[in-house]
C-alpha positions in Angstrom: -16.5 97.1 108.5 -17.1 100.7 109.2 -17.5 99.9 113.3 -15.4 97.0 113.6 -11.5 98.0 111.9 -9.7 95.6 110.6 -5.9 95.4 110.5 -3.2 93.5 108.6 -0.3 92.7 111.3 2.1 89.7 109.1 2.1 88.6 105.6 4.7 86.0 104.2 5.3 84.5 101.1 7.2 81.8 99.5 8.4 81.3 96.0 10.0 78.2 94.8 11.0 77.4 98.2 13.0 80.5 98.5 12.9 81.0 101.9 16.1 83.3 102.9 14.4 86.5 102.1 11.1 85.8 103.5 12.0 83.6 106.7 11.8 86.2 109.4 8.8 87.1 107.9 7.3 83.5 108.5 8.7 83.5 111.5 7.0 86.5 112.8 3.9 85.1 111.5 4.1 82.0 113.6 4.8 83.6 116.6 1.6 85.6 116.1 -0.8 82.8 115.7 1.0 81.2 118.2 0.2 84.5 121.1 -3.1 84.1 119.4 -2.8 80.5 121.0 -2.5 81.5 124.4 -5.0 83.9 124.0 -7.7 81.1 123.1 -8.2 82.2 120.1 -8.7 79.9 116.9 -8.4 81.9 113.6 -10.8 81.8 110.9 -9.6 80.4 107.5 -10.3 81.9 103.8 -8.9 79.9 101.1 -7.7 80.5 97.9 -8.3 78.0 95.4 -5.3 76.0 93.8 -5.6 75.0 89.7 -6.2 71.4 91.0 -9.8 72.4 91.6 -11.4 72.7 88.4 -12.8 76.3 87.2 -16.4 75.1 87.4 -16.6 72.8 90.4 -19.0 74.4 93.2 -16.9 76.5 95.6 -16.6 75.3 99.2 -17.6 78.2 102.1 -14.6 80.0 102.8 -12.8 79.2 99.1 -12.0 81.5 96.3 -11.0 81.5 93.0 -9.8 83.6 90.3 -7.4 86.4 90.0 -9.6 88.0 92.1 -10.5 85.9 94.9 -7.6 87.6 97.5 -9.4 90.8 97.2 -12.6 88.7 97.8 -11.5 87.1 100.6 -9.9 90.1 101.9 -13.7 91.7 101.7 -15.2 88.5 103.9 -12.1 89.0 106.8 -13.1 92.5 107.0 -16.8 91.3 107.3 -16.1 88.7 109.8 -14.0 90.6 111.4 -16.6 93.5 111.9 -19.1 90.5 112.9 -17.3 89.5 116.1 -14.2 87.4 114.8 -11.3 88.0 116.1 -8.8 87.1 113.5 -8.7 85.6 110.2 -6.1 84.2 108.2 -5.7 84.3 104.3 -3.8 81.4 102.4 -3.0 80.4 98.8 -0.7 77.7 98.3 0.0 76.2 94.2 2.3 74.2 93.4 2.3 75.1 89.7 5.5 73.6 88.7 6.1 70.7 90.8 2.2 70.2 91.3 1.1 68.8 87.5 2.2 67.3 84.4 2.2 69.8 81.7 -0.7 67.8 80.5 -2.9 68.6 83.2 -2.2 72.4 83.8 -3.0 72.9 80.0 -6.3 71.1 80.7 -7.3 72.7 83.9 -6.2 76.0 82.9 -8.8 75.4 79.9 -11.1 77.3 81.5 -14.1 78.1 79.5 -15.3 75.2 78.0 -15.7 75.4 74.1 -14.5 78.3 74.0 -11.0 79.7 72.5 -8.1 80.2 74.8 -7.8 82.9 77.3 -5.2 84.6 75.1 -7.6 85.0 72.4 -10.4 86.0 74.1 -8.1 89.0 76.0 -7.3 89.6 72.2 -10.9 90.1 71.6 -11.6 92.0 74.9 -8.6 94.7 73.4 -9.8 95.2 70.3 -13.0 96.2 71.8 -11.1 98.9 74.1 -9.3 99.7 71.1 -12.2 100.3 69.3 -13.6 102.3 72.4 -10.5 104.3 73.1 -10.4 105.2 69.2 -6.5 104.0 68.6 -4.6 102.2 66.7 -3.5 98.3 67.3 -0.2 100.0 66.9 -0.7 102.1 69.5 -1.7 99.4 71.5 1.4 97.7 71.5 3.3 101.1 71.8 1.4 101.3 75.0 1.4 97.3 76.3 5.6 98.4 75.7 5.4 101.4 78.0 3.5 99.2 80.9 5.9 96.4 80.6 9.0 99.0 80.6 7.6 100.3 84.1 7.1 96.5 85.6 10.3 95.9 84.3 12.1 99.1 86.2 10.8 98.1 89.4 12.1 94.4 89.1 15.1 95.6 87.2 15.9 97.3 90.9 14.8 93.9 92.8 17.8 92.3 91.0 20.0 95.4 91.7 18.9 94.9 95.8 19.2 91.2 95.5 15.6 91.1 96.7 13.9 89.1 93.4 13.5 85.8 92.7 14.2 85.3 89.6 16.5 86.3 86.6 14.5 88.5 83.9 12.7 86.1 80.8 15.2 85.4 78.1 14.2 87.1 74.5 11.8 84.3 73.4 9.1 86.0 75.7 9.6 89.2 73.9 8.2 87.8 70.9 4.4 88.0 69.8 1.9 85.2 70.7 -0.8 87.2 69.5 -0.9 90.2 67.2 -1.5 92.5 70.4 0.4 90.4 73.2 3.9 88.9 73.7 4.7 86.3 76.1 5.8 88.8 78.7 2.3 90.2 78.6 0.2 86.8 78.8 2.6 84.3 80.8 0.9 82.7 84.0 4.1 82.0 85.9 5.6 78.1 86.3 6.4 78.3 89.8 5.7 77.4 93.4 3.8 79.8 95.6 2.6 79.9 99.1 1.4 82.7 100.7 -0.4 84.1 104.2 -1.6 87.0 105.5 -3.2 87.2 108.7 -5.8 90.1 110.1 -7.5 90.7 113.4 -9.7 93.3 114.9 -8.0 96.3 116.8 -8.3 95.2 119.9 -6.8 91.6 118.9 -4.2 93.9 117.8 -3.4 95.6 121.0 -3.5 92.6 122.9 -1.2 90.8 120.8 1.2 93.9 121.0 1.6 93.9 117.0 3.6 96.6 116.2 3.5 96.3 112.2 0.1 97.0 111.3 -1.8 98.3 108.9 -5.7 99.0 108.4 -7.4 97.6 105.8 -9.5 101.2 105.1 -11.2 100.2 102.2 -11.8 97.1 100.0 -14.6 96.8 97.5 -16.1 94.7 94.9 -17.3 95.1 91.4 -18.2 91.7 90.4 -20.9 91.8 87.0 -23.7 89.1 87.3 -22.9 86.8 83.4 -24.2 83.7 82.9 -21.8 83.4 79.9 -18.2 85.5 80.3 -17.2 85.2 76.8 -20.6 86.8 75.5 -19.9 89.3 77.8 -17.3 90.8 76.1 -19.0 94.4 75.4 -20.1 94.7 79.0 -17.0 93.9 80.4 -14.6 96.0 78.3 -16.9 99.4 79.3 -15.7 98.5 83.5 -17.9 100.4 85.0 -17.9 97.4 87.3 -13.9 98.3 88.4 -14.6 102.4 88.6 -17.3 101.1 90.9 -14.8 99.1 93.3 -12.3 101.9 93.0 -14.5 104.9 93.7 -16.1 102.7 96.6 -12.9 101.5 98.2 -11.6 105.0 98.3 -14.1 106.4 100.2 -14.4 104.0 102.4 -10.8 104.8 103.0 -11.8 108.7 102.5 -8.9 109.3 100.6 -8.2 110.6 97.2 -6.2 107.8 96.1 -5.0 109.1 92.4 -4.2 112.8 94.3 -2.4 110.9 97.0 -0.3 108.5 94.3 0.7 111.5 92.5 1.9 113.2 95.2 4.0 110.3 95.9 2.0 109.1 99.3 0.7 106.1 98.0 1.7 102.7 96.0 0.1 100.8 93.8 -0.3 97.5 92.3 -2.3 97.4 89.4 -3.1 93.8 88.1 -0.3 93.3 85.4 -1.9 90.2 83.2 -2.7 91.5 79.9 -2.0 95.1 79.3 -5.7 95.9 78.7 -6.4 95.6 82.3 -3.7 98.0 83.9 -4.8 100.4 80.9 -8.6 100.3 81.4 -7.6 100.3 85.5 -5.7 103.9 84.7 -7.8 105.5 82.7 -11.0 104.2 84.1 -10.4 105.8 87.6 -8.7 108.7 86.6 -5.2 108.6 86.6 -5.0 109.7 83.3 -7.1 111.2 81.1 -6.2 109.8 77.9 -4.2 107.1 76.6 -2.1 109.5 74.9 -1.2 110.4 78.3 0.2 107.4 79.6 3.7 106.6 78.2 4.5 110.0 80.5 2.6 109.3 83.3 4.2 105.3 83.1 7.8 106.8 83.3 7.2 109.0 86.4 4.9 106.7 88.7 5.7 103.0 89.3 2.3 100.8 88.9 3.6 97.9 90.7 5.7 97.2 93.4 6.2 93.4 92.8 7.5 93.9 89.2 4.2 92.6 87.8 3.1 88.6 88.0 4.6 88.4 84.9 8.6 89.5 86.1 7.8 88.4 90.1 5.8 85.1 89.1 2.6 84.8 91.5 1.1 81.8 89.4 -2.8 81.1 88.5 -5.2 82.7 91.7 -2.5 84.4 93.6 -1.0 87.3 92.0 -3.0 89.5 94.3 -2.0 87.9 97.6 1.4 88.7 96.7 1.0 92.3 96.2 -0.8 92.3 99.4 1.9 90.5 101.3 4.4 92.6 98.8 2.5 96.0 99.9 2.4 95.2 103.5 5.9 94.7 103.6 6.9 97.6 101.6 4.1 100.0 103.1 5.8 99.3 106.8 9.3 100.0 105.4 8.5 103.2 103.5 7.4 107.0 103.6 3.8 106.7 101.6 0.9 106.4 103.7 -1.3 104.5 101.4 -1.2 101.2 99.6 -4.0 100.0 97.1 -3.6 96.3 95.4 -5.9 95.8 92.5 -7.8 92.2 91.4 -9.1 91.0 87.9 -11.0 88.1 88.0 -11.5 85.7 84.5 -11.4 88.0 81.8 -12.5 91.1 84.1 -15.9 90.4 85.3 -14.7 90.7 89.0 -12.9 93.3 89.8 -11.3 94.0 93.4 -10.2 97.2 94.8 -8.0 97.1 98.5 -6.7 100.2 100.5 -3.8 99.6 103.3 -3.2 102.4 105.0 -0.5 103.4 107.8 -1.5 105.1 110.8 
């Protein structure tokens, strides 16, 4: 990676079909792998896997799953890429809604075989980092309040801009499904996605005359070797796994990501789906120093800039391919130099770090 760069030049995604905000954007993709064409070059493919394969089925070479997987596949193209291949592209497509009966998603979203649901194991997983972070359930939800309140700013102005998708969730997800999480916390989105990004080498780059680039300066992985997730519980909640990732994406990047955020140089998606991870992500890596800090820190610095996979509705695998197609788009467009896009994986055994950066 480190003699080979590898650089992000289109992203596109689609939502429920809704194409008039994202059709240019397609557009410009084709016409780039089409150039790629007449250049005689054949793109590599990384997949991400849909919920129609289930959980436990061997993966294929090239496939990934969980809500990590973008970030893992994201790590291989900038492998490949330093081993000699010239471009790679990255695709999740899931049909969520119009893919499955109801009766099938609830069976293939089952997961973890005789286990409880995923909702009650997170609920386990928090009160372990309750228990480590010494507060209160009560504070918990306090906090899980503040994060939602920031997602919910930055969508709130998607609406404003006619930029989102969809209408905010009516009050029934406002309500508790578990004593620590309300649907707006735990929802996995009931919607169609399809999303691509496509990367190439520098010289690709510059042959192709791609003007809207960015580098892919550092992406790492802190994935934890379990033979049993659910056990795992008391080694995951600790993420030593995700500083790992963090610390080693940012200097691979060599940049000081949380001094660069602050200062308003950088954005940031944090993975959104249950507000234990986007609180262990914070405090873990330093952008706070105590929980008690973060309902402040949560009303000056925007942790998303999709609205959270709750609000802008990246179903199952793919909430981090559209923060990276989100980032990509909104890096190019703005001021801040520096874009990171964060993956959790099951209930946080993989953890992915990625660093876009504008030259």
């Amino acid at each position: 990676m480190n003699q080979v760069s590898s650089h992000l030049i289109s992203a596109y995604a689609q939502i429920n079909q809704h194409v008039e905000q994202t059709s240019l954007h397609k557009q410009h993709f084709d016409d780039l792998v089409d150039k790629l064409k007449t250049l005689e070059i054949t793109p590599s493919r990384l997949a991400i896997e849909p919920l129609s394969i289930p959980w436990n089925n061997k993966l294929q070479d090239g496939h990934f799953r969980s809500g990590c997987a973008p970030i893992m596949a994201l790590e291989q193209a900038t492998r490949l890429i330093s081993q000699g291949v010239s471009a790679v592209i990255i695709e999740g497509d899931e049909p969520l809604s119009s893919g499955y009966t109801r009766e099938q998603r609830h069976q293939l979203m089952a997961v973890y075989t005789d286990q409880p649901s995923i909702a009650e194991l997170y609920s386990r997983l928090a009160m372990k980092f309750i228990s480590q972070q010494d507060i209160s359930e009560q504070q918990f939800t306090e906090l899980a309040d503040s994060l939602y309140q920031n997602h919910l700013r930055v969508y709130q102005r998607q609406i404003n801009e006619n930029t989102a998708h969809f209408k905010l969730p009516s009050s029934k997800w406002l309500a508790q499904v578990t004593p620590l999480f309300r649907g707006v916390d735990c929802a996995n989105p009931l919607v169609d996605f399809s999303g691509k990004i496509l990367l190439c080498s520098e010289d690709v780059a510059r042959r192709l005359n791609a003007q809207d680039k960015l580098l892919v300066s550092g992406v790492a992985l802190g994935i934890l070797d379990l033979d049993n997730e659910p056990q795992a519980i008391d080694q995951i909640v600790k993420y030593h796994h995700l500083t790992q990732a963090f610390t080693q994406a940012s200097t691979l990047a060599k940049v000081d990501f949380v001094s660069q955020f602050k200062q308003g140089n950088a954005l940031l998606e944090a993975y959104t789906c249950y507000p234990v991870v986007p609180m262990a992500f914070l405090i873990n890596n330093g952008f706070v120093d105590s929980l008690d800090q973060l309902p402040a820190f949560l009303g000056q610095h925007e942790i998303t800039v999709t609205g959270g996979m709750n609000l802008a509705r990246a179903p199952w695998n793919n909430p981090s391919l559209n923060a990276l197609i989100n980032m990509y788009h909104q890096l190019l467009a703005g001021e801040q130099q520096y874009g990171m896009v964060h993956g959790n994986g099951g209930l946080g055994y993989r953890q992915g770090i990625a660093i876009l950066e504008k030259k």
